[in-house]
Residue, then its C-alpha position, 0 to 999 in steps of 0.5 A: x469462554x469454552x475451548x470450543x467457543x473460542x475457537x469458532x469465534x477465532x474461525x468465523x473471524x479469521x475466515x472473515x478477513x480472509x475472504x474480505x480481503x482475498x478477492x482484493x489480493x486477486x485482483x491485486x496481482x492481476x493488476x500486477x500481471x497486467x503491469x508487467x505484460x503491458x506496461x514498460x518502464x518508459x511508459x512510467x518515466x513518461x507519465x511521472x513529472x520531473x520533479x521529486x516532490x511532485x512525482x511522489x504526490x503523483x504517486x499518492x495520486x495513483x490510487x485513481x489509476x490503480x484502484x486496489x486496496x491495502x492487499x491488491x497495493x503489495x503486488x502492484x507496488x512491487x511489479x512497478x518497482x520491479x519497472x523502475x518506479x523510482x522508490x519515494x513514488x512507490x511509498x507514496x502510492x504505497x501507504x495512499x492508495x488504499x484511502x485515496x481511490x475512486x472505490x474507498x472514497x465512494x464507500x466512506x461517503x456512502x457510510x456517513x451520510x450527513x459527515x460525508x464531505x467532512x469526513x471523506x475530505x479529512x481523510x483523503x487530505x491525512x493520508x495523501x499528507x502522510x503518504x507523500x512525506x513518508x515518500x519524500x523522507x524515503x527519497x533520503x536514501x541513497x541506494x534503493x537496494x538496501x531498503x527492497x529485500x532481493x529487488x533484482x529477481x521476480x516471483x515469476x519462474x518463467x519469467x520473459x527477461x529481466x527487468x531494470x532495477x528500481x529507480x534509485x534515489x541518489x546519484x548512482x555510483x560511478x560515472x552515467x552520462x545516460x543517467x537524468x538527475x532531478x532535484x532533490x537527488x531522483x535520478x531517472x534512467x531512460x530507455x537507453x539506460x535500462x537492460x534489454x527486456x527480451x532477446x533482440x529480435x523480439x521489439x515487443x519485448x524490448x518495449x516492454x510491451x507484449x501481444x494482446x493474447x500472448x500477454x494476457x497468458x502471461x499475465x495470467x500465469x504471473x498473477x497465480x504465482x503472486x497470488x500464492x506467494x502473497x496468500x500465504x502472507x495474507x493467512x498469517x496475518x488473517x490469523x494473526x488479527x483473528x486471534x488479537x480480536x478473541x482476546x481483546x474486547x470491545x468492552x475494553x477498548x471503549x472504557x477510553x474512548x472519550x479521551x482526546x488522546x487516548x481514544x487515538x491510541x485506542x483506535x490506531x490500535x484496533x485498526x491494525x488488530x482488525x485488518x479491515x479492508x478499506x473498502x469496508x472499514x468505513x462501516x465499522x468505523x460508523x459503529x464507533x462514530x457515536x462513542x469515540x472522538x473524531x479524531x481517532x475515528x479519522x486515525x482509525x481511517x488513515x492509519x488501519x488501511x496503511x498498515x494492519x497485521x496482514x499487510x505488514x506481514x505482506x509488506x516483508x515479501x517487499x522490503x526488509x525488515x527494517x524498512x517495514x519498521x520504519x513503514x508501521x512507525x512513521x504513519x502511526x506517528x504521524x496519524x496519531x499527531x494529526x488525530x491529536x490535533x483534530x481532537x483537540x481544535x476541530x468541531x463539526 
């Protein structure tokens, strides 16, 4: 292929995931502005249960009330963090919400007509399973601060008043009375415990809780600052999946597509190439539904929109590089299994 060639076929590409992706990144951040305007950290500690187990599977659940995809779920996860979303809950929300919203699950069924049920309850069941595990197994780590990169400072340059730490996931060092211990070591602090939001005098603040007019400003003016800052995580990886898509063809990822295994692989691969938005993948994986397995049409559609090229790259905006590691490991181990698996004992 000629330079020239080459590189439209690299610009139409890259402008294709950018556009289908950027309006999901707005709205993420918009979200997120919103969340920080008018939602405190007590109204989180009171809709979660008390339970870690069950507070991360309500994590994997918040898609319905968030419903954003693998863009718009980096923003979000960090402003709940940054409210004091303890950290297994965010992990779960984190790598769930993306398959498990009202948005997705309407477009996956819209794709596979007859398949609909079948598939869209495979899928939702993956990557709910995976989600809360991974969650759990994060909910391990004792000091929340090691796994978010700078967890205490905001984007937001104008920011109203600082916000409480996330909520960790051990017995916090040094005696807390105030602190509430869980099972399974989740500690949740209450509103007592938490660093004022705002000077004194001003009680919407201390709530966490902003006027209507005044917090739509606000939450305006954070969400362009995140959409920035995200943005430019989301170009790299654009490009980035852009650039694996020239080099590697179709043509050469269906020479293995009938192998119950390495179709898997196949297609967990090209999933975090493309970097398709969760909201379209289904589509695309309907082209490969007649030629490659179930199973690695159901890892393509669990483990793609919990992590592709672009949303690790946004992902180092939240955690630490080795956190990020274990967040491209632990769902392509899992997936791959359940794939496998699928593959090799399930007909329909």
């Amino acid at each position: 292929m000629e330079f020239a060639d080459t590189l439209t076929v690299f610009s139409t590409r890259f402008l294709g995931i950018f556009i289908e992706a950027a309006p999901f990144l707005l709205l993420g951040t918009v979200t997120s502005g919103l969340i920080e305007a008018f939602i405190s950290h007590d109204d989180l500690m009171r809709v979660l249960p008390r339970h870690p187990v069950l507070a991360t599977l309500a994590g994997g659940m918040m898609g319905f009330a968030f419903p954003v995809c693998e863009c718009g779920v980096v923003p979000v996860t960090r402003r709940l963090y940054r409210k004091g979303l303890p950290l297994p809950v965010g992990i779960a929300f984190l790598l769930a919400s993306p398959v498990v919203n009202p948005i997705v699950i309407a477009s996956t069924y819209a794709a596979f007509h007859a398949r609909a049920v079948e598939i869209v309850y495979l899928r939702v069941a993956v990557a709910l399973v995976v989600a809360v595990l991974i969650g759990l197994l994060f909910g391990l780590q004792t000091r929340a601060d090691r796994l978010l990169r700078d967890p205490g400072r905001a984007p937001a340059r104008n920011r109203p008043a600082a916000p409480p730490a996330p909520a960790a996931l051990a017995v916090a060092a040094g005696p807390e009375p105030a602190l509430s211990a869980l099972p399974g070591g989740l500690v949740l602090a209450p509103a007592s415990a938490a660093p004022a939001l705002a000077p004194a005098h001003n009680a919407e603040a201390r709530s966490g809780r902003m006027a209507l007019i005044p917090g739509l400003r606000h939450a305006l003016s954070l969400a362009a600052e995140e959409f920035f800052e995200m943005g430019r995580y989301l170009i790299l990886g654009s490009m980035l999946a852009a650039g694996l898509r020239v080099v590697i063809t179709q043509g050469q990822l269906e020479a293995l597509a009938t192998n119950p295994v390495n179709s898997v692989f196949v297609m967990q691969a090209l999933a975090f190439i493309l970097s398709i938005c969760s909201t379209a993948d289904a589509f695309v994986a309907l082209d490969f539904a007649n030629t490659f397995t179930l199973g690695s049409i159901l890892g393509f559609l669990t483990f793609g929109p919990m992590v592709d090229v672009k949303s690790t790259l946004m992902f180092l905006g939240v955690f630490r590089r080795r956190v990020v590691l274990y967040l491209i490991l632990l769902p392509f181990l899992m997936t791959t299994l359940i794939a496998i698996w699928v593959n090799l004992n399930v007909r329909f």
